[in-house]
C-alpha positions in Angstrom: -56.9 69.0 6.3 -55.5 65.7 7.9 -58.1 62.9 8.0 -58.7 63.2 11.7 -59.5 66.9 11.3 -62.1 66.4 8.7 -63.3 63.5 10.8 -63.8 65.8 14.0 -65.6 68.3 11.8 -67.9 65.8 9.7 -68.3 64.4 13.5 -69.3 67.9 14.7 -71.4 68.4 11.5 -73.4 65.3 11.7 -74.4 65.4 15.4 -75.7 68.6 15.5 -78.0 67.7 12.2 -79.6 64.4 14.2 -79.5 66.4 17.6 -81.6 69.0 15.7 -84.3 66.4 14.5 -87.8 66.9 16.5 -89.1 64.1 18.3 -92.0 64.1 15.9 -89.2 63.7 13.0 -87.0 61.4 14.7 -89.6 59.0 15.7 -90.9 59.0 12.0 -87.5 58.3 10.6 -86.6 55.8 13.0 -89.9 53.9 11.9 -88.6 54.3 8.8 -85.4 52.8 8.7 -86.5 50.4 11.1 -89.3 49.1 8.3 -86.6 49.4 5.3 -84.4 46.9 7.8 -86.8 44.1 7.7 -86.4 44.2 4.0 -83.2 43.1 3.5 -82.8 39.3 2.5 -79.5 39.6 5.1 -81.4 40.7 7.9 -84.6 39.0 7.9 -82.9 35.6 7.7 -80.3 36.5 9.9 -81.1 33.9 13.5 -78.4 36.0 15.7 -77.9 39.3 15.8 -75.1 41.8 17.5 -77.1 45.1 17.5 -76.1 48.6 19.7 -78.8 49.6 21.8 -80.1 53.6 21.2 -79.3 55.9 24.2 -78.3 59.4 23.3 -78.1 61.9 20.6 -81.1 60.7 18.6 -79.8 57.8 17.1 -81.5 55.4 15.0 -83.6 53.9 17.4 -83.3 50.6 18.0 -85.7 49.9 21.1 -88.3 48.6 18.5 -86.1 46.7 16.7 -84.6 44.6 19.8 -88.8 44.2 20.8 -89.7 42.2 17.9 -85.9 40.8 17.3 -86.9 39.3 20.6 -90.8 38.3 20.1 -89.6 36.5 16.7 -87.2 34.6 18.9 -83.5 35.6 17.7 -80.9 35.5 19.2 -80.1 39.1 20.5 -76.7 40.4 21.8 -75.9 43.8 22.7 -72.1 45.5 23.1 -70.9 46.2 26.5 -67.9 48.3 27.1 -64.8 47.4 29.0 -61.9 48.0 29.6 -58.6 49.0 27.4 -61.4 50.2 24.7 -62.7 47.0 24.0 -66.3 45.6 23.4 -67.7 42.5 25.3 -71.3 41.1 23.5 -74.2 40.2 25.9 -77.1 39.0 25.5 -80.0 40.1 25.7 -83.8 38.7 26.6 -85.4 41.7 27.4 -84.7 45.4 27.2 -85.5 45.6 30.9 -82.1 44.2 31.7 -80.1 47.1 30.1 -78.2 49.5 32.7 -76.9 52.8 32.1 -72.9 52.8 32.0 -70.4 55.6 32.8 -70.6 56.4 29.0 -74.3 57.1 29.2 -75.5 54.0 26.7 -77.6 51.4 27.9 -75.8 47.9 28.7 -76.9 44.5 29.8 -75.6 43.2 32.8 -73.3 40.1 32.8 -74.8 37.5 34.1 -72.1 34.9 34.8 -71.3 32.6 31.5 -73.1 34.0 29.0 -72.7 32.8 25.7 -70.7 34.4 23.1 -72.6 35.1 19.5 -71.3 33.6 16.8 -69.0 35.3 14.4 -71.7 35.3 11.7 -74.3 37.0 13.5 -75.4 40.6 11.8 -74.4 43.8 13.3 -76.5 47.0 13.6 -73.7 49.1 13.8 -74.4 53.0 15.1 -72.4 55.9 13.8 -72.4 59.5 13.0 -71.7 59.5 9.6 -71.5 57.2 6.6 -70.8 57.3 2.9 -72.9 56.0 -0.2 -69.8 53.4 -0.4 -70.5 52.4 3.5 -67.8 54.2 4.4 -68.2 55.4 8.4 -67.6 57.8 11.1 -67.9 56.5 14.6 -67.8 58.4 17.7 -63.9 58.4 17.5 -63.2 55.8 20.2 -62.6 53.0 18.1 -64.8 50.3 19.8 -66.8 49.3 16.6 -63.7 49.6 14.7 -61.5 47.1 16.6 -64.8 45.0 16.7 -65.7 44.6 12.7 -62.0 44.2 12.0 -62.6 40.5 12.7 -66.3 39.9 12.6 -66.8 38.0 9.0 -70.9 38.7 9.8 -73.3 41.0 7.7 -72.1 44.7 9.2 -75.5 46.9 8.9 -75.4 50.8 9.7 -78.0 52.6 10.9 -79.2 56.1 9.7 -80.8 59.1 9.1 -80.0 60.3 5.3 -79.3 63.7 6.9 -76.2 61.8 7.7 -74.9 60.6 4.1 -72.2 61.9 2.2 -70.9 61.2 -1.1 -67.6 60.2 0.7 -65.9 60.3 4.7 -62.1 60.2 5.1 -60.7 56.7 5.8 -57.7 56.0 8.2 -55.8 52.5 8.0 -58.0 51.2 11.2 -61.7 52.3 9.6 -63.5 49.5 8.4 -66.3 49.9 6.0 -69.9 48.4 6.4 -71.4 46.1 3.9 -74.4 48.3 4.2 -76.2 51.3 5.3 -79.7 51.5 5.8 -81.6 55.1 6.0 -85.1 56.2 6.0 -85.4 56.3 2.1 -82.5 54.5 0.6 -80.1 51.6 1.1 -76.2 51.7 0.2 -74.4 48.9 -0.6 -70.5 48.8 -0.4 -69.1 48.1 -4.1 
């Protein structure tokens, strides 16, 4: 099967797994992952950070995360999508200012000239499926793709272990993660 096949399936595959979680397990997990972030020597020094904002599907949810990102002061940016499949980075003060778009995530509104994070920041990047390796499936759009190909910051997924494989297929434009975070382990990209 072609990479892009075995992508749509593993895509398929993956969704339906975190769309079957409970809110009573989904909560719990996300706690979870969410504690197992602050324990990385990357993230809890990291003054700036480029994070997705949770809005379908039951992913990782990052509401709690962007709270106390905010309450400890950091700098906190989340991606807003425009045109031509590209990514703009707001940022954010306070998860009352997120809007939902036409793609049904929540977005923070521009604001006139808002400044741009720096290309150091960490990302909490979202996805449907990832390897041990850090290997990951997005959504297939590309956004996050196009995005790390330049970003030289820490790249962080976020995850449920129901989501880990041993390996995902890789296309030229994929770009691996330097790690993955889930509820009970973290992977680290050789």
């Amino acid at each position: 099967m072609k990479p892009s096949g075995e992508k749509k399936r593993i895509r398929t595959e993956s969704l339906a797994l975190r769309r079957a979680l409970t809110p009573g397990e989904y909560g719990a997990l996300s706690e979870a992952v969410a504690a197992r972030i602050w324990t990385l020597p990357e993230f809890a020094s990291a003054r700036h950070v480029m994070t997705y904002v949770s809005s379908k599907d039951n992913e990782v949810d990052t509401k709690p995360m962007i709270r106390r990102m905010l309450d400890e002061g950091r700098l906190v940016w989340a991606p807003a999508m425009r045109p031509g499949r590209r990514m703009a980075w707001l940022p954010l003060r306070s998860l009352d200012e997120l809007a939902e778009s036409s793609f049904q995530i929540l977005e923070p509104q521009p604001r006139g000239s808002d400044p741009a994070p720096p290309d150091t920041a960490a990302v909490l990047t979202p996805g449907l499926a990832f390897s041990r390796n850090c290997g990951r499936i997005g959504y297939g759009a590309g956004y996050f793709d196009r995005f790390l190909a330049n970003h030289v910051g820490t790249t962080i997924g976020l995850a449920f272990e129901c989501q880990i494989r041993d390996d995902v297929p890789s296309e030229p434009h994929d770009v691996p993660l330097d790690i993955v975070v889930t509820e009970s382990a973290v992977y680290r990209r050789d």
